[in-house]
LOSEVO-205206 format. One record per residue (C-alpha): x, y, z; residue in one letter. Coordinates in steps of 0.1 Angstrom, whole numbers, plus 2048, in hexadecimal, padded with zeros to 3 digits. Layout:
REM residues N
XYZa...
//
This chain:
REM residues 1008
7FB4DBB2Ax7E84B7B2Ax7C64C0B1Bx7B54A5B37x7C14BAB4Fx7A54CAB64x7A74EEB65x792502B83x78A528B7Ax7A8533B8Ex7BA51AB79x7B052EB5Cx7CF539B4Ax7BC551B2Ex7A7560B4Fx7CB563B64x7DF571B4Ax7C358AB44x7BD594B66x7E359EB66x7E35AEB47x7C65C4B53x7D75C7B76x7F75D6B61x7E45ECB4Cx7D2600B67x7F5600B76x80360EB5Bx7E7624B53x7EA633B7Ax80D63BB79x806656B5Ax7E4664B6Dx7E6665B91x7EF67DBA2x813688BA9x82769CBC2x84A69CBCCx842692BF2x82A684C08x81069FC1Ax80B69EC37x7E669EC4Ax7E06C2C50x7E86BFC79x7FB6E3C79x7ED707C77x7ED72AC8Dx7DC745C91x7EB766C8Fx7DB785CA5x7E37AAC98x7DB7C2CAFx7EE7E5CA7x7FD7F9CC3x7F37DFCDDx8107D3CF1x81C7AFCFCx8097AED1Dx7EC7BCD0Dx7E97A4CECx7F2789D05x7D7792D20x7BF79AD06x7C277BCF1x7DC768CF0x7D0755D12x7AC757D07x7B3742CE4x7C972BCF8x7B1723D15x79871ECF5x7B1705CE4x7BB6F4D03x7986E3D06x7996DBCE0x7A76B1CEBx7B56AECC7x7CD6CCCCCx7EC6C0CD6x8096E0CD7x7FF702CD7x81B71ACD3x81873FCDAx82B75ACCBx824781CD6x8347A2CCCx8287C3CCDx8097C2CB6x80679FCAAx80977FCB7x80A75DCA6x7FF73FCB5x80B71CCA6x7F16FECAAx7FC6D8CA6x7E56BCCA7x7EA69ACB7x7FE681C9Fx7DE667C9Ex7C8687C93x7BD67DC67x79E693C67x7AF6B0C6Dx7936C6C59x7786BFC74x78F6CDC8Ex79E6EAC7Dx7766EFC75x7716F2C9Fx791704CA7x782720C8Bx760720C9Cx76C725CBCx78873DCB6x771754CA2x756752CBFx77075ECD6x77C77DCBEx75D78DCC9x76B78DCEDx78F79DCDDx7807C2CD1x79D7D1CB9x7AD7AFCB6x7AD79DC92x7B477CC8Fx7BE761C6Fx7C073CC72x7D3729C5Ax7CD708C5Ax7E16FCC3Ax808708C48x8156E9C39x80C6F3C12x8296F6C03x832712BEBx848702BD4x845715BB6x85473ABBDx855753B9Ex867776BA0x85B797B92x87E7AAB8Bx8727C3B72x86E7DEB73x8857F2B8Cx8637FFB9Ex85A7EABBBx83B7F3BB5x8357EEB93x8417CBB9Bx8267C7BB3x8117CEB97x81D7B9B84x81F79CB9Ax7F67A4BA1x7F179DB80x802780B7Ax7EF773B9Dx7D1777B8Ax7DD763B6Ex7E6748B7Ex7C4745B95x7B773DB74x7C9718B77x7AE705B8Cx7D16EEB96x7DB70ABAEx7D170ABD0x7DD72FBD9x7F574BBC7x807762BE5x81A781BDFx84177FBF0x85379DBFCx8327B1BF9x83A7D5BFBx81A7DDC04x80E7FCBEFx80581DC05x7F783BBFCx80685AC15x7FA879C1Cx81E887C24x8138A4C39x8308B5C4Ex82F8C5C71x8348E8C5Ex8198E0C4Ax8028DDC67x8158FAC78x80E910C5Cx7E8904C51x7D98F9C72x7CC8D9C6Ax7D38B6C85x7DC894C79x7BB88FC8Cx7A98A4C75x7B9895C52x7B2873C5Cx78F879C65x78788CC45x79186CC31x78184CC53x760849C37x777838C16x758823C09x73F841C06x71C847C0Bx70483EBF3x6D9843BF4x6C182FBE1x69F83CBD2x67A82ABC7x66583ABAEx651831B95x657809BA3x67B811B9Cx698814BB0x6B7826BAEx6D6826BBCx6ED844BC0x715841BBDx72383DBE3x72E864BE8x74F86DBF6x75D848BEDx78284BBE6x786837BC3x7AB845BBBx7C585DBC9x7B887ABB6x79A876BCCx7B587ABECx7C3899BDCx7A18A9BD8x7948A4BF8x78C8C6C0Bx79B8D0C2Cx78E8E9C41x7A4906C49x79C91EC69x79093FC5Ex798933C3Ax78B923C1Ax78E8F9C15x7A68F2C02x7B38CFBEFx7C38B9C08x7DF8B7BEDx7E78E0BF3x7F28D9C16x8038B1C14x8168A3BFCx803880BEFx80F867BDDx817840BD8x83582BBEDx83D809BF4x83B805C1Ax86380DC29x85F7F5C41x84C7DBC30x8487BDC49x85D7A4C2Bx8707A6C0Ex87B794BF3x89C796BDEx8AA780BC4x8CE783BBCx8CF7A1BD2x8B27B4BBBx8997B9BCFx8737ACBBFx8557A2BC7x84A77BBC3x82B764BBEx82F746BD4x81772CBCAx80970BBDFx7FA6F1BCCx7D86D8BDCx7EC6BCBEEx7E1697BD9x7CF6A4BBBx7E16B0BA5x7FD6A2B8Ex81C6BFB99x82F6BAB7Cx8126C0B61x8046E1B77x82A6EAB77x82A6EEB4Fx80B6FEB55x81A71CB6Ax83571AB50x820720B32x80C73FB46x82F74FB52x83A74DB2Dx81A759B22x81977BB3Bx84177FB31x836784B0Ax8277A1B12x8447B2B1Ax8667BAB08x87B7B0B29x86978FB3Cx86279CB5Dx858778B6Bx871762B74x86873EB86x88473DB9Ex87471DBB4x867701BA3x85B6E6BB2x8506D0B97x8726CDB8Cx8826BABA6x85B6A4BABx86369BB82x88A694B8Dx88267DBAFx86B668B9Bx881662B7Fx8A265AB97x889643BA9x879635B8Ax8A462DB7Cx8A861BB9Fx889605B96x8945FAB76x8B45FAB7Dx8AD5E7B99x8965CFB84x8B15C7B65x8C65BDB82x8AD5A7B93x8A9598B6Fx8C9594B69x8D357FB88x8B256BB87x8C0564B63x8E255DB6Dx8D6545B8Bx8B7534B79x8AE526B59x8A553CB42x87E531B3Ex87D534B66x88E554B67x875561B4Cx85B555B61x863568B81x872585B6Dx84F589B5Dx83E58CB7Dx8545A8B8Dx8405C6B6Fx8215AEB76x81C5B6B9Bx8325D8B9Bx8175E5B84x7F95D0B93x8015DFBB4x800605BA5x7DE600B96x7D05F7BBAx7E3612BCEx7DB630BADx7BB620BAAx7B162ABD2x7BE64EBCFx7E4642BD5x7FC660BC9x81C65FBBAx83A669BCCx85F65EBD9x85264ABF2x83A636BD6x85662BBC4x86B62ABE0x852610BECx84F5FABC9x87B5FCBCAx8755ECBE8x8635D3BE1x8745C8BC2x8855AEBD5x8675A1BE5x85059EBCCx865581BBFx86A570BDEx84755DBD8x84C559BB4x86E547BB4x86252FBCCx848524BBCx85D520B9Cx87550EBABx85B4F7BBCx84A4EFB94x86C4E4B8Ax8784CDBA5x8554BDBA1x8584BCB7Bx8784AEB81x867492B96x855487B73x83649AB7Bx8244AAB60x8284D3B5Dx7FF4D7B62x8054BCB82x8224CEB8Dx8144F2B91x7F74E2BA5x80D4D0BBBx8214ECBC2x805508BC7x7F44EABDDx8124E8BF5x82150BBF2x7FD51DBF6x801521C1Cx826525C25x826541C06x80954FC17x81B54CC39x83B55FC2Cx828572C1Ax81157EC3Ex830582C52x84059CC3Ax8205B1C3Bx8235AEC61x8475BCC5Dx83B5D8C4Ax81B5DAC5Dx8295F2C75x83660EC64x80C610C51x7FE60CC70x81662CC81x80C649C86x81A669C86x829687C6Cx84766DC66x831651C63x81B661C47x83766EC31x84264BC31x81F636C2Dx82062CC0Cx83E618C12x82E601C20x80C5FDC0Dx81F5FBBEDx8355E0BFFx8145D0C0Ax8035D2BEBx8225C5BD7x8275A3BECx80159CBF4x80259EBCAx82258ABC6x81056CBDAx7F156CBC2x80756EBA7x81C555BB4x7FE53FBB4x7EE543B96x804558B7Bx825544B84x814523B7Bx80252FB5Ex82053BB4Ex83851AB5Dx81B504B48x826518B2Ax84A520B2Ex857500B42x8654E4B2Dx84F4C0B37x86F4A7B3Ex870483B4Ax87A479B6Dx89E474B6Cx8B8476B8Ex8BF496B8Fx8E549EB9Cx8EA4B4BB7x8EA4D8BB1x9094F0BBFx8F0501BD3x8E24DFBE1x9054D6BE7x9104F2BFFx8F04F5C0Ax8F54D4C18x9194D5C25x90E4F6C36x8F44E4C4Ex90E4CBC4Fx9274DEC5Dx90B4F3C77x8FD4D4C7Ex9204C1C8Ax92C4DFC9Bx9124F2CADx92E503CC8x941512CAFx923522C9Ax918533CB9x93953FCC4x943552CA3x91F55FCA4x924567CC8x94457ACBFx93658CCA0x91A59DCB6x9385A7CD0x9495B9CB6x9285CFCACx9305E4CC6x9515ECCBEx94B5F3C9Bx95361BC8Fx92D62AC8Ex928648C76x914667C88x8F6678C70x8D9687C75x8BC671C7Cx8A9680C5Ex8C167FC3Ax8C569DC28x8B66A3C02x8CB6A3BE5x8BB6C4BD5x8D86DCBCAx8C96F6BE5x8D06FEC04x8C571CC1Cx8D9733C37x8C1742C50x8CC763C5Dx8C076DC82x8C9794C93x8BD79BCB3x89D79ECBBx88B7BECB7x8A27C5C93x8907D6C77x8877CDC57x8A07E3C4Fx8BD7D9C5Ax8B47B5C5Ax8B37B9C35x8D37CFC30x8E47AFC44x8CF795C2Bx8DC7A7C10x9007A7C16x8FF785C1Cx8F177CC00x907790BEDx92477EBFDx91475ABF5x90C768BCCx93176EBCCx93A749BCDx941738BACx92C716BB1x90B72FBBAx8F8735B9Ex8D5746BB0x8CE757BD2x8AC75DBDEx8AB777BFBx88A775C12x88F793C33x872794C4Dx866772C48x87974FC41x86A751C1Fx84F739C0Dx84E714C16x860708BF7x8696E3C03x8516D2C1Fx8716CFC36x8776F5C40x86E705C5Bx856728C5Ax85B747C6Bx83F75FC5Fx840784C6Bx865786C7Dx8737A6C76x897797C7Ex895779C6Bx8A3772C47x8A8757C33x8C0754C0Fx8B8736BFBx8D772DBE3x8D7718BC8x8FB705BBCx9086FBB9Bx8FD6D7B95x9186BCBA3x9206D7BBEx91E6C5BE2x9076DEBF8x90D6C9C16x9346D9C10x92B6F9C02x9126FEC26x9336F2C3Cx94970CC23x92772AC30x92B71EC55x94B723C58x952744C44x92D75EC4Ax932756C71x95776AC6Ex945781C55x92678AC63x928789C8Ax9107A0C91x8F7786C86x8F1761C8Ex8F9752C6Ax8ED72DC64x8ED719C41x8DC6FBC40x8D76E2C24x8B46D2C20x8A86B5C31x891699C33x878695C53x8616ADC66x8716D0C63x8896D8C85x88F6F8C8Ax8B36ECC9Bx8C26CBCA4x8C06D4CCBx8A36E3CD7x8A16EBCFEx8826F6D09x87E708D2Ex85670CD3Fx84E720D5Ax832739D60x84C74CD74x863766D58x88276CD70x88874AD7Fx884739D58x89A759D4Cx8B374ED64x8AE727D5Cx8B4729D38x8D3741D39x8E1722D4Fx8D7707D34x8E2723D17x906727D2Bx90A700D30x9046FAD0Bx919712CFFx934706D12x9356E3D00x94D6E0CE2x9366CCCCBx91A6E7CCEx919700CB7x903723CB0x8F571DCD4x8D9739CD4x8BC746CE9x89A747CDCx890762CF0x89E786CF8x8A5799D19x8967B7D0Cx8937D5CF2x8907FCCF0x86C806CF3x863829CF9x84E82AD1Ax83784AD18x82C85AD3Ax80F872D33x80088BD4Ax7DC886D48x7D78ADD5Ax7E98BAD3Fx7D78AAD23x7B88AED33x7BD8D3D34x7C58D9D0Bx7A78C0D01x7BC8A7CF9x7BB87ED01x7D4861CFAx7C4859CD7x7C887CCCAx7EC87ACD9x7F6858CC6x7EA862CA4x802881CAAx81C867CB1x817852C99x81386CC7Fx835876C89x843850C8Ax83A836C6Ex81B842C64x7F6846C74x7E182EC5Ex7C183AC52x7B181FC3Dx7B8806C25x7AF80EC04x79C7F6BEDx799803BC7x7B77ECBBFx7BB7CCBBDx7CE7CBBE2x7C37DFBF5x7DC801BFDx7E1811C1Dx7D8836C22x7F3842C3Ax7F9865C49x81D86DC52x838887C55x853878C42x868898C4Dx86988BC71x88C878C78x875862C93x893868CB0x88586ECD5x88D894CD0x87589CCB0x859885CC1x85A898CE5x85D8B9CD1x8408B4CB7x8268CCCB7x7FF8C6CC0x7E28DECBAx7C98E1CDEx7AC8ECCDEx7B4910CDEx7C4905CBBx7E990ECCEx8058FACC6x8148E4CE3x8328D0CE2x8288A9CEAx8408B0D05x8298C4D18x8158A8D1Ex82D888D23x84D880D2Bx85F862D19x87984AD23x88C82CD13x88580BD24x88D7E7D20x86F7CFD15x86D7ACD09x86B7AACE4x85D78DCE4x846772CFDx84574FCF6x829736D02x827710CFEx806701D07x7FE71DD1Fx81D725D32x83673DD2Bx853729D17x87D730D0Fx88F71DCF6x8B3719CF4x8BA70FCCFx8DD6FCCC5x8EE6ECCA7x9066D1CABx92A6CFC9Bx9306B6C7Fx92F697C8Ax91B698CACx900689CB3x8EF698CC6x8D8682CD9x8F3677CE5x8FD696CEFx8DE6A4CFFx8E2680D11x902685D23x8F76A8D28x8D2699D3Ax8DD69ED60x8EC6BCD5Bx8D06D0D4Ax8B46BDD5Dx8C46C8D7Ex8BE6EDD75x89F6E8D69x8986D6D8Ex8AD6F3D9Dx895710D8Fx8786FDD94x8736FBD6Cx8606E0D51x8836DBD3Ax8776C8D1Ax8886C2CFBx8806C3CD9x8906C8CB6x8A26A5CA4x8A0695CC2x877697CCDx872692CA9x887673CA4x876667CC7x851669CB8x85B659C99x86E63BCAAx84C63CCBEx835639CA4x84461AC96x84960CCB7x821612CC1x81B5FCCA1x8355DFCA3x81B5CACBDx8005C8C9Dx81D5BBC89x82B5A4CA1x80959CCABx7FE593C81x81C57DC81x81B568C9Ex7F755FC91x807555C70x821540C7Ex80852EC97x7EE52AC78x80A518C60x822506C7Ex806503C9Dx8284FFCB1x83651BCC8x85550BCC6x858511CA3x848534CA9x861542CBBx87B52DCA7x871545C8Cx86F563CA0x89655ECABx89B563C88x897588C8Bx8B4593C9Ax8CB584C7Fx8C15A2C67x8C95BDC80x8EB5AEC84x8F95B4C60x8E55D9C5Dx9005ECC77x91D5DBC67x9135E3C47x90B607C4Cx92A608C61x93C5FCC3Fx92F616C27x92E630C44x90A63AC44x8FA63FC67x8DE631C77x8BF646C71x89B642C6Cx89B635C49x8B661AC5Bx89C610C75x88160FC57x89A5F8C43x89A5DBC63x8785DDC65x8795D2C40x8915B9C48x87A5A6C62x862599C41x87D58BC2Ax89257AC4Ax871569C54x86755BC34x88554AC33x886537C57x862530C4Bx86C51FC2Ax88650DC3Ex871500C57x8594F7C3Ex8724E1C2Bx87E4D0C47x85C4C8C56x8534BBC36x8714A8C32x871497C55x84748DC4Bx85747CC2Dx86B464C43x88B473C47x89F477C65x8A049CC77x8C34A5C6Cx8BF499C4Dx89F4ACC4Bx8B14C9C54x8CE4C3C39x8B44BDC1Dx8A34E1C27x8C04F3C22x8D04E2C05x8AC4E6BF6x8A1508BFCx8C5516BFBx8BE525BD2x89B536BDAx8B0543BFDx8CA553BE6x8B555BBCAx8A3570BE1x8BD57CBF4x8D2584BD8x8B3599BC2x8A85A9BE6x8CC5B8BEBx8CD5C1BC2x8A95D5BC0x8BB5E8BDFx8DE5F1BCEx8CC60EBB9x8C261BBD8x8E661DBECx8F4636BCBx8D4646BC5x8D4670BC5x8BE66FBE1x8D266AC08x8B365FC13x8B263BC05x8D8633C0Fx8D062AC2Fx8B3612C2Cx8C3603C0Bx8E55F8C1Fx8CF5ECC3Bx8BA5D4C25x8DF5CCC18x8EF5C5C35x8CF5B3C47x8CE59CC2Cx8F1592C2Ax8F5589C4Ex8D157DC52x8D8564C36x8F8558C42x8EE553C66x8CC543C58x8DE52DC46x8F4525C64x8E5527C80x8C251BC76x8C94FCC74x8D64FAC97x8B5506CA5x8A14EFC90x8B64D4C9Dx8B04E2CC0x8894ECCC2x87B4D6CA6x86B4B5CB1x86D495C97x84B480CACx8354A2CA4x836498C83x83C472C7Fx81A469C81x807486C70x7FD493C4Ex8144ACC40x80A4CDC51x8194DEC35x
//
């Protein structure tokens, strides 16, 4: 460096070089301590209320509360969807947000305050809000010793406690609870032969907490024990009954008492067919570093298991496995991606000048971590994914500006001279490319939306990355060329091979405009006709898991819904390639992966989650379940599914039918239910929604029950007594609390033994219930849905392999919306298709700030509309290549696809900009337009391949990655760049020739 040169503080190489080692460390510093996860999270825009209200029927919960909370929530604005669920006794109401809705705590703060105001209106009614449903549980561990269930509830108590300890854990929940009672098994002989009601027995034990008095004496005061409090079941077993004409006696003389797990438990929980009971944990969303609270749980599971001879805990979910696994996949794509990059810049450069850009690739990578980990940024797939995806743009500046030092170096000019030259005249079109690939990206951070939030760091790392790569471009590029570069005198430099067909290419566009344009012409035609592979809009995972959910009709009993789970299972354990089945029966199970769907509290509803032999392909192994537990297990709607990517979908086609009137929507959906099934790509075409099921209707003659001093309460403890139990209280002097039930476990609970029980009148005779009611079976709904107020039916599908089913649901439009108009009916549709609709929305809502950011870029360095939109007509040569491409590899078109053109606009821009640039520039120096134009080309041509060429090579990890998820965007970029380059390189110069004016420039100072 010439020691007379002036150096500026920006010009400072000790303070630049500094600044990026700093920069780095932070960077590097970040990626060991912030925080970690597998996934994005989402804002919190999903909860629901459930309502338990025992023994009150559909109408009743409904009229009671169910409109009352949805009358309150409808005048909440920032509600969105509120979904309503009621069965006899409880009722579950599911709450979304609006997309745009980030402080979701304020509102889930008013939707508390006014749903508890209104519980004073709902007397007997309790109701719970959840407002976190979208934690995730992914760490599951299994109690399986010993054989009593009960003892393993112990058990898994105490290893809860345990693990509350870890200040990383956001909540511990017990799975497949069997909920502990404590019965009073007191038969109908029983009270025959001793006297004494179910009414009587349950009063005798109403007081559980005792009574105590406090006393003042002396300027003391003492407190008594609370008398009569039940502290164990000894206390039960003493209790005194009063016997007519007779002595008390224990309550344990006349009633057999004693400990259970609840027979019809609302869920349960089986691993490998062994039934257990399970801790499923959820972890605070962007705090926490998964991995390192993941050893943490390991290291107090091994701890508890020491203490026994046989482990009973077994983690059978883990979460922070496959969170340690994604990042290190993603982390081999970035290096890999990065000794490629090297290599080619090696191959295609000078060594010194590939050492210079090479060097900047950790430089910004790392710089640009510090920043995002710095703000709170956490690591996950879509972090990396993001810094993969730049790798090709971060260089884009860097090899420009390179390039630029030597061909003025090679002019004679010193290497200090040079590197001021160059950052002088490259300072604005760098910061114009560098502007219009923000604006490309700009869209997809400005979105909004569930789709657009799992994906936002894409962009910001994107951002971050090339808004680096231009400062570094400007300052660390020339610092390091003033050390690295060789000084040489000006000599006449031959022409280089790129110069040379750069040359002869604008040649040949330039001398035959016509027949550019007609093979260009001809290549769009033959888009159309290209084979198109059909996939889900949302790619699957690449976890060895998958999932069958397992539906009986509505009304089905834990019971039997578990005897069905069970066999199932059994027949899925029996497969070679499984290694692990995890049964969950009266619920879908914890929320071990963001993407699945929840289904708390159905008694029909089960779910087995399998896991394969590594290398196994689940996607083949859950075509192999669909076709064979269908033929199996018919008397159950069997459905395996693989995991995916995207908001969870409960089904591909969702048909939704609204009407306040039940018959006329009854008869509406069976229409749209009959049409679908009829189509041969459809497939497990079900109804959400049921006709009806047995309920015993009781008739009681009030005369008659009037007359033995008896009412309808006093009757239905007699019935329940004789049914499932009549609950007395819930028990607190253990840890959970235990329900005190009262039943005759001799009753067989058919119509007969009920209408025959026997009740004591007042005259202490003994009547048979009969004598005071008659029963009969009728048919009642099972179930009542809701959406947003008015009574809803859904009509759920799948779609064979290789539908797509927008398409589908498209040709099927006039069919389906003339029933709806027949019936008078709202239709709607959700599932894959209203979700890929809101996420195509999102970014489409955004793309006017981008297109907006980089129209103001273009006017600011050209001042020309001309050569505005000259650039903007640039864009559509990147979407060309992407469907051949995809096409080629047969990948479909999904969202990551649409994100990967989006990407595309940036790096196709730049280059029309550096083009135009040149050519401008070149025309300013004298020379004539085509020439210009032929100097432009044969000039920029290397950094145009360079950066093509690195672009397409940071992407090639990503197209044979694990993960199906970056496929799809990787061959985009691919295919983008390859056409986009060649038809730049073509057809560019034709439109320069066209819309660029020589006399603009002639007589001005170079606007460059």
């Amino acid at each position: 460096m010439s020691d007379s040169a002036k150096h500026y503080w920006f010009q400072n190489p000790r303070l630049i070089i500094g600044i990026v080692f700093i920069l780095a460390l932070v960077g590097f510093a970040g990626w060991f301590s912030a925080s970690e996860q597998e996934d994005p999270q989402f804002p919190y825009r999903n909860g629901f209320v459930t309502l338990t209200a025992p023994n009150m029927t559909i109408a009743q919960l409904r009229d009671a509360a169910v409109v009352p909370l949805e009358r309150t929530l409808s005048n909440i604005d920032e509600v969105s969807t509120y979904q309503s669920r009621i069965k006899n006794g409880n009722a579950v109401i599911n709450i979304e947000l609006h997309e745009h809705i980030y402080d979701t705590d304020t509102v889930w703060e008013r939707i508390k305050d006014d749903i508890t105001n209104k519980q004073n209106d709902m007397p007997g009614i309790s109701a719970n809000i959840v407002d976190r449903a979208q934690d995730t549980q992914g760490i599951v561990i299994a109690i399986s010793q010993p054989s009593d269930i009960l003892a393993k509830r112990a058990l898994a108590i105490e290893l809860r406690t345990e693990l509350e300890q870890l200040s990383t854990i956001r909540s511990v929940n017990l799975v497949g609870d069997p909920h502990e009672q404590l019965v009073i098994d007191y038969t109908l002989n029983a009270m025959q032969e001793f006297g004494v009601t179910p009414e009587q027995i349950a009063h005798r034990l109403s007081i559980m907490s005792g009574r105590g008095a406090s006393f003042q004496t002396g300027g003391i005061t003492t407190n008594t024990n609370p008398l009569g409090r039940i502290q164990s079941i000894d206390d039960i077993k003493n209790s005194q009954v009063t016997l007519d004409n007779a002595n008390p006696v224990s309550l344990s003389t006349i009633a057999d008492i004693y400990y259970r797990p609840n027979p019809i438990a609302p869920e349960q929980f089986m691993v490998n067919g062994q039934r257990v009971v399970g801790l499923a944990i959820s972890l605070p969303a962007n705090t926490v570093r998964v991995t390192e609270v993941g050893d943490a749980i390991r290291q107090v599971v091994e701890k508890f298991n020491q203490k026994f001879t046989n482990s009973p805990a077994k983690i059978v979910l883990f979460q922070p496995k496959w969170t340690k696994k994604r990042k290190s996949d993603l982390l081999n794509s970035l290096a890999t991606g990065c000794i490629a990059v090297a290599v080619i810049l090696i191959l295609l450069m000078s060594v010194r000048t590939a050492i210079v850009v090479v060097v900047t690739i950790p430089a910004i990578a790392l710089s640009a971590l510090g920043f995002f980990t710095a703000a709170g940024g956490v690591l996950h797939q879509m972090t990396i994914a993001g810094l993969v995806i730049s790798l090709g743009l971060m260089v884009d500046n860097s090899i420009v500006m390179a390039e630029k030092i030597l061909q003025l170096m090679d002019q004679g000019k010193s290497r200090f001279d040079a590197s001021k030259e160059a950052v002088k005249g490259l300072y604005k079109p760098l910061a114009t490319a560098t502007i219009t690939t923000i604006a490309a990206f700009l869209p997809m951070l400005l979105a909004k939306g569930s789709v657009a939030d799992f994906i936002s760091t894409i962009p910001i790392l994107v951002i971050l990355c090339i808004s680096l790569s231009y400062l570094i471009a400007l300052s660390f590029v020339p610092v390091m060329a003033n050390y690295l570069f060789q000084s040489r005198p000006k000599t006449v430099q031959k022409q280089s091979k790129f110069s040379v067909v750069g040359s002869r290419i604008a040649q040949f566009s330039l001398a035959n405009p016509k027949t550019v344009i007609i093979i260009m012409l001809c290549i769009l035609g033959l888009i159309p006709l290209l084979p198109s592979t059909v996939g889900e809009f949302f790619p699957k995972t690449n976890r060895n898991q998958g999932y069958v959910d397992i539906q009986l009709p509505l009304g089905s009993d834990i019971t039997k819904t578990t005897s069905v789970a069970k066999q199932i299972s059994g027949y899925i354990q029996a497969l070679d390639f499984v290694t692990q089945t995890m049964t969950f029966s009266g619920s879908s199970g914890p929320r071990f992966y963001y993407n699945l769907v929840q289904q708390p509290g159905e008694s029909h509803i089960a779910r087995v989650v399998f896991e394969v032999k590594e290398g196994t392909n689940v996607k083949d192994v859950v075509e192999q379940l669909n076709a064979l537990l269908p033929q199996v297990f018919n008397g159950a709607l069997v459905l395996a599914r693989e995991l995916g990517q995207g908001p969870p979908i409960e089904s591909p086609i969702e048909i939704r039918l609204i009407s306040s009137q039940t018959e006329i929507n009854l008869k509406a959906a069976e229409e749209v239910f009959i049409l679908l099934s009829k189509q041969s790509n459809t497939a497990h075409v079900r109804r959400d929604y049921s006709y009806g099921v047995a309920q015993l209707n009781m008739l009681i003659d009030q005369q008659s029950l009037k007359q033995a001093g008896l009412n309808e309460s006093v009757l239905a403890d007699y019935l329940a007594w004789q049914g499932t139990g009549l609950h007395i209280s819930d028990l607190t002097f253990k840890t959970e609390p235990i329900t005190l039930l009262l039943q005759d476990t001799s009753s067989d609970q058919t119509l007969e033994r009920i209408m025959s029980t026997q009740v004591v009148d007042h005259n202490k005779q003994f009547l048979p219930i009969s004598a005071f009611a008659n029963a009969r079976l009728i048919g009642e709904k099972a179930v009542e849905t809701r959406r947003n107020g008015r009574e809803e039916l859904r009509i759920l599908s799948d779609v064979t392999y290789g539908t797509d089913e927008s398409i589908l649901l498209e040709s099927l439009q006039p069919e389906l919306f003339a029933i709806a108009k027949k019936h008078g009916v709202t239709l709607q549709f959700g599932g894959e298709l209203e979700e890929s609709q809101e996420a195509n929305s999102a970014l489409l809502l955004a793309l006017p700030a981008g297109l907006i950011l980089l129209f103001i870029a273009l006017i600011l360095q050209f001042n020309s509309y001309k050569l505005t939109v000259l650039v903007m007509m640039s864009i559509p040569f990147s979407i060309i290549g992407a469907p051949i491409m995809l096409s080629f590899v047969g990948v479909p078109f999904g969202f990551m696809s649409l994100l990967g053109i989006l990407a595309l606009v940036g790096i196709v821009v730049n280059t029309a900009i550096l083009l135009i640039e040149k050519t401008i520039e070149s025309i300013i120096d004298g020379h004539d337009k085509d020439i210009a134009i032929k100097l432009a080309v044969s000039n920029r041509l290397r950094a145009i391949m360079l950066t093509t060429i690195t672009t397409i090579i940071g992407m090639l990890p990503l197209t044979s990655g694990e993960s199906p998820l970056w496929p799809p965007l990787a061959w985009t970029v691919i295919g983008g760049l390859i056409s986009s380059t060649l038809m730049m390189l073509y057809i560019m110069p034709i439109l320069m020739s066209w819309l660029i004016e020589p006399n603009r420039y002639n007589n001005r100072i170079n606007v460059s």
